[in-house]
C-alpha positions as CSV (number, residue, x, y, z in Angstrom):
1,X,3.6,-26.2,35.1
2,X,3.8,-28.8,38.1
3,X,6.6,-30.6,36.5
4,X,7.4,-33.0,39.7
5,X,3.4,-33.6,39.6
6,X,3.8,-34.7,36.0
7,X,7.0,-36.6,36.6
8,X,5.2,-38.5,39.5
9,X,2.2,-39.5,37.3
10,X,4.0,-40.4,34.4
11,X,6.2,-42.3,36.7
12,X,3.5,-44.3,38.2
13,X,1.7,-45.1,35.0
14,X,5.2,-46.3,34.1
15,X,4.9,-48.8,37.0
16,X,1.0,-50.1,37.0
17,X,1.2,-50.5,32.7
18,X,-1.7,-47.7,32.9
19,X,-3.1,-45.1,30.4
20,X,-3.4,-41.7,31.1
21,X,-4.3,-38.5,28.8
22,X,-2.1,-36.4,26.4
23,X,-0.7,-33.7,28.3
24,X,-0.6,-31.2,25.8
25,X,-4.5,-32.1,24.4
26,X,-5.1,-30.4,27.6
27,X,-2.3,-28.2,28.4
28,X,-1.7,-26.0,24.9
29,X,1.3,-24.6,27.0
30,X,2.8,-27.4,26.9
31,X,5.9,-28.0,24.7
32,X,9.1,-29.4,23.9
33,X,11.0,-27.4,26.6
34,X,8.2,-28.4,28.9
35,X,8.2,-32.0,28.2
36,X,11.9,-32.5,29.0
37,X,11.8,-30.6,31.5
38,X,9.5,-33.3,33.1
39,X,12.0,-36.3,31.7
40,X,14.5,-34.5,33.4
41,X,12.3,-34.5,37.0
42,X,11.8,-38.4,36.0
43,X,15.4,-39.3,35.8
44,X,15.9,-37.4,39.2
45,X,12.8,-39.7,40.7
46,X,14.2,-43.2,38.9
47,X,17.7,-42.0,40.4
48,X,16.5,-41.6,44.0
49,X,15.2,-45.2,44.0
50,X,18.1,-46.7,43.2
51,X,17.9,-46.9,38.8
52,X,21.0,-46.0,37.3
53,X,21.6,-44.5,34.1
54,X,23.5,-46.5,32.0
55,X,22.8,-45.1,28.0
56,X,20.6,-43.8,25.8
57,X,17.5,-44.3,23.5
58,X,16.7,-42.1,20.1
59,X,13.7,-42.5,18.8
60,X,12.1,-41.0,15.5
61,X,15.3,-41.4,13.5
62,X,13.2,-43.1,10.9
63,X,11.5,-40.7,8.9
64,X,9.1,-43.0,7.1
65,X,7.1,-44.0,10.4
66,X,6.5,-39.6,10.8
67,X,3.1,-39.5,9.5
68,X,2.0,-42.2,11.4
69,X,3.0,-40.5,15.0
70,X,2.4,-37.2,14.2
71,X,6.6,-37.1,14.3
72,X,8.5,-33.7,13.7
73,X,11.6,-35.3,14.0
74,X,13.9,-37.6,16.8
75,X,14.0,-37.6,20.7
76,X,15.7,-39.6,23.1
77,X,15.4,-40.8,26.3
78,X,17.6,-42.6,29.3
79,X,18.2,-46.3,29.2
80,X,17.9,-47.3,32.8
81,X,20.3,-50.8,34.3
82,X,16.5,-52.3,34.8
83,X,15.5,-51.7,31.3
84,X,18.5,-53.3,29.9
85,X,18.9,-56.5,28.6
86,X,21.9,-58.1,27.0
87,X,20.8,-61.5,25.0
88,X,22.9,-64.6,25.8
89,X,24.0,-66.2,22.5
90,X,21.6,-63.9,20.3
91,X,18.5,-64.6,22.0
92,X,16.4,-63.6,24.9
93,X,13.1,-64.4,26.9
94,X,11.3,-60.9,28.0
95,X,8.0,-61.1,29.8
96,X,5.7,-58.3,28.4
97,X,4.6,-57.9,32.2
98,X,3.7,-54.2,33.3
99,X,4.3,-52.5,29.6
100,X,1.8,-50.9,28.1
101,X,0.7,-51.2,24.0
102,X,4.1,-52.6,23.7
103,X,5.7,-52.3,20.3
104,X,9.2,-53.8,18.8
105,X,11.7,-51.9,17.0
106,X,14.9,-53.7,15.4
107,X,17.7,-51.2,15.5
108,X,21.5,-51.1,15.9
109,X,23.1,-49.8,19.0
110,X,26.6,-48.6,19.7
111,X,28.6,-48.2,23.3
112,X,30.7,-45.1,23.5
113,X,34.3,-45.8,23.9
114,X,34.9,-41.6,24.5
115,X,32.1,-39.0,24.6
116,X,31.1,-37.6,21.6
117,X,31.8,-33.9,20.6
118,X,29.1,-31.4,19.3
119,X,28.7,-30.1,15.9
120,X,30.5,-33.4,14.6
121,X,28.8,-34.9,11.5
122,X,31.1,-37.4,9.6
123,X,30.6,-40.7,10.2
124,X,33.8,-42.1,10.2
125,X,34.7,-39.2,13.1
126,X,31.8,-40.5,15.4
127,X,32.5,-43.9,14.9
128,X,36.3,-43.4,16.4
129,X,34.6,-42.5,19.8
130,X,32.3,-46.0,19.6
131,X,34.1,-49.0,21.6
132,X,31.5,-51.4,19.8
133,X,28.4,-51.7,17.8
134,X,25.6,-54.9,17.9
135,X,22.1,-55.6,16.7
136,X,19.4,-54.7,19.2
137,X,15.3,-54.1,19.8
138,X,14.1,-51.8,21.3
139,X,10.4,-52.6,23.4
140,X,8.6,-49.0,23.1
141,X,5.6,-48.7,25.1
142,X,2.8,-45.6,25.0
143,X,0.8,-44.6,27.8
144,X,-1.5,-42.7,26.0
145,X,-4.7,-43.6,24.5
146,X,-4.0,-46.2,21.4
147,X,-0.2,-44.6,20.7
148,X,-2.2,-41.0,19.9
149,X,-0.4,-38.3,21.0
150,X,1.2,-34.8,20.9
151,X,4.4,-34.5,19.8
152,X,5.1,-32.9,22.7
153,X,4.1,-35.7,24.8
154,X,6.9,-38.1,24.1
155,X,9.6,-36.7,25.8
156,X,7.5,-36.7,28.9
157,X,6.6,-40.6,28.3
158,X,10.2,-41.9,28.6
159,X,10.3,-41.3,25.1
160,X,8.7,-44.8,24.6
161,X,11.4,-46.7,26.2
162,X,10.2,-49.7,28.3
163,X,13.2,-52.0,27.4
164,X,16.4,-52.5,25.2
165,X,18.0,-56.2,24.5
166,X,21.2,-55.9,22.9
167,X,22.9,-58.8,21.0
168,X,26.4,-59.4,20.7
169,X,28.5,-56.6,20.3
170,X,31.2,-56.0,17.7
171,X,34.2,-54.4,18.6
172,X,35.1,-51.0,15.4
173,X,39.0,-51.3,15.3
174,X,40.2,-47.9,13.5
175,X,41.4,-49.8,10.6
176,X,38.1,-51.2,9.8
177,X,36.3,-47.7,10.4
178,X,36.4,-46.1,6.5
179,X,34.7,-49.9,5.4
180,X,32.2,-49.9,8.4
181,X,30.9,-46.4,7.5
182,X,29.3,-47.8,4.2
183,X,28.3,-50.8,5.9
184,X,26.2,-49.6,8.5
185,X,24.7,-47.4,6.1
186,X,23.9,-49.8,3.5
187,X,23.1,-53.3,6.1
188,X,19.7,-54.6,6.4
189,X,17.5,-55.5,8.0
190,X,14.1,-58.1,8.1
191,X,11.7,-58.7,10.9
192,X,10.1,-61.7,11.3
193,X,6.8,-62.3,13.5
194,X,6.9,-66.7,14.4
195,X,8.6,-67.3,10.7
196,X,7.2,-65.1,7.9
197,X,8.7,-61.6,7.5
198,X,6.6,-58.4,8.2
199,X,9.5,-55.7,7.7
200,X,12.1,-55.0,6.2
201,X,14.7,-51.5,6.5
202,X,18.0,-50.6,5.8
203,X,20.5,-48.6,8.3
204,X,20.4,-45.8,6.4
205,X,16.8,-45.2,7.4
206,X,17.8,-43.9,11.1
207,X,19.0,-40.4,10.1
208,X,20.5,-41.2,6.7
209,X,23.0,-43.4,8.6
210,X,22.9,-44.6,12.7
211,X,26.4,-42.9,13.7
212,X,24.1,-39.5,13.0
213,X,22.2,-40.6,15.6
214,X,24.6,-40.3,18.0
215,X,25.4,-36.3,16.5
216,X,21.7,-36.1,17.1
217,X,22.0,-36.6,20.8
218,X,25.6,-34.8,21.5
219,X,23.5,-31.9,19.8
220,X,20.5,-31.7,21.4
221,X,22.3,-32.4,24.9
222,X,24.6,-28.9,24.5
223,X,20.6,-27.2,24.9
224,X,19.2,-29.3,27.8
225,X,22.0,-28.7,30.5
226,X,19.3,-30.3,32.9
227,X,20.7,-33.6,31.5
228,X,24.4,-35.1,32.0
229,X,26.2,-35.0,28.8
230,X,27.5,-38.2,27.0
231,X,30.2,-39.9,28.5
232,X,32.6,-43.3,28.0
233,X,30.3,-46.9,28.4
234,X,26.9,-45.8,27.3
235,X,24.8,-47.7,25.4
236,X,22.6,-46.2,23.0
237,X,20.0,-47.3,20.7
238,X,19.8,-45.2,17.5
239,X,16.1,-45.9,15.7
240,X,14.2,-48.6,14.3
241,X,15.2,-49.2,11.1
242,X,11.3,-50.6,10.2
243,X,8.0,-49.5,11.4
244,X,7.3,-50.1,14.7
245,X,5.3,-54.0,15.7
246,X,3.0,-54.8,18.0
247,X,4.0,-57.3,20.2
248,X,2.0,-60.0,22.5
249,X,3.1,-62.6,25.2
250,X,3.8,-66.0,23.0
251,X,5.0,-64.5,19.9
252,X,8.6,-65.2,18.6
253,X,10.3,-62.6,16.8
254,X,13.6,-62.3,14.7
255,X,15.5,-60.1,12.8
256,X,17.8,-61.0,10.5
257,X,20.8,-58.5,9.0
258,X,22.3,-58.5,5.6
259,X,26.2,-56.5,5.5
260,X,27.0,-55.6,8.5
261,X,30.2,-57.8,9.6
262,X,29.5,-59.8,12.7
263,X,26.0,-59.1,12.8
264,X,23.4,-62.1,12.2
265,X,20.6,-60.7,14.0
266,X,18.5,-61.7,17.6
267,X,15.1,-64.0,18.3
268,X,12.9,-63.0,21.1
269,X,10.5,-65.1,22.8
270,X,7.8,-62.6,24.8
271,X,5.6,-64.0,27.6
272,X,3.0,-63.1,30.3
């Protein structure tokens, strides 16, 4: 495998909003170990001309969108300083420019106050090493043919991520740590396309609970030593807590959460 070849062509699909085929339709050779293998060449690429780094995405937290992408479970991706968004008093203008089959995701990120130890499953544990937590969407974009794909694939397409708004954030105090465990599990979430509501979730639908996201990613990140491991100030995304939306320039969309303290929700206004 030619992974800087795949790295470059992936990259510049990235950059002209372009489709190209499945990798593994035609490579059967081609899998998971493969696939980050070429994220990892990406980030090296994105790196040289000047991107930074500055968190994470997960994505396929939410078991109940699986069948429809073929899923076997969650993969993440880098979050880039050009892909990053922060919403000025809960709302944001993003032009759709350049993605490709763009798709909207409402999920709740955190930004690690410390990095995040493997093998750690409680809740209340991961959420000591979070400096603050806010509603966000995630824009996931596909460049292969009508979002059909090999599992495999994804890693190798960014994992989807074409850009991140984050509302406002929430500081966790310690104290309010045992209380925010059940909230965050329980909050909820609608999405609303120009009004009417086409989705609703719960946060309990990204890995039984979003701080397992984060376990998730310390995991996986202790077998892919070609990536940096977690560290203090990163933003990361855990999952859409609905299925996944089409999006078009002109739309307004909004999502609205229930139980979560500080959290109202974000509007987005998309255009050309």
């Amino acid at each position: 495998m030619d992974q800087t070849r795949l790295a470059l062509e992936m990259l510049d699909a990235l950059d002209q909003g372009q489709i190209v085929p499945s990798i593994a339709e035609y490579d059967p050779a081609f899998g998971w170990d493969e696939s980050y293998a070429v994220a990892a060449e990406i980030v090296k690429l994105r790196r040289a001309r000047g991107e930074k780094t500055v968190g994470r995405k997960i994505g396929f937290t939410n078991r109940k969108i699986w069948a429809e992408y073929g899923a076997t479970g969650p993969i993440w991706a880098h979050v880039y300083d050009r892909t990053l968004v922060f919403a000025q008093n809960s709302a944001a203008t993003v032009s759709l420019a350049g993605s490709s089959q763009p798709r909207l995701e409402p999920e709740i990120a955190f930004q690690l106050r410390t990095p995040i130890a493997a093998d750690c499953h409680d809740p209340a544990k991961l959420l000591e090493a979070v400096e603050w937590y806010a509603p966000s969407f995630e824009i996931v974009s596909c460049h292969f043919p009508n979002w059909k794909f090999k599992p495999a694939d994804s890693a190798a397409d960014f994992s989807f991520h074409w850009r991140l708004i984050v509302g406002t954030p929430v500081p966790v105090r310690k104290d309010d740590i045992p209380a925010l465990v059940g909230q965050l599990r329980d909050s909820k979430v609608a999405l609303k396309r120009d009004g009417p509501v086409l989705g609703r979730g719960v946060g309990a639908n990204a890995l039984d609970h979003p701080a397992l996201a984060l376990a998730f990613l310390a995991d996986i990140l202790t077998r892919q030593p070609d990536f940096d491991p977690l560290a203090a100030g990163e933003v990361i995304t855990t999952g859409t807590l609905t299925a996944a939306y089409s999006i078009k320039p002109g739309e307004t969309w909004s999502s609205l959460y229930e139980g979560l303290p500080g959290v109202t929700g974000l509007v987005l206004r998309f255009t050309d």
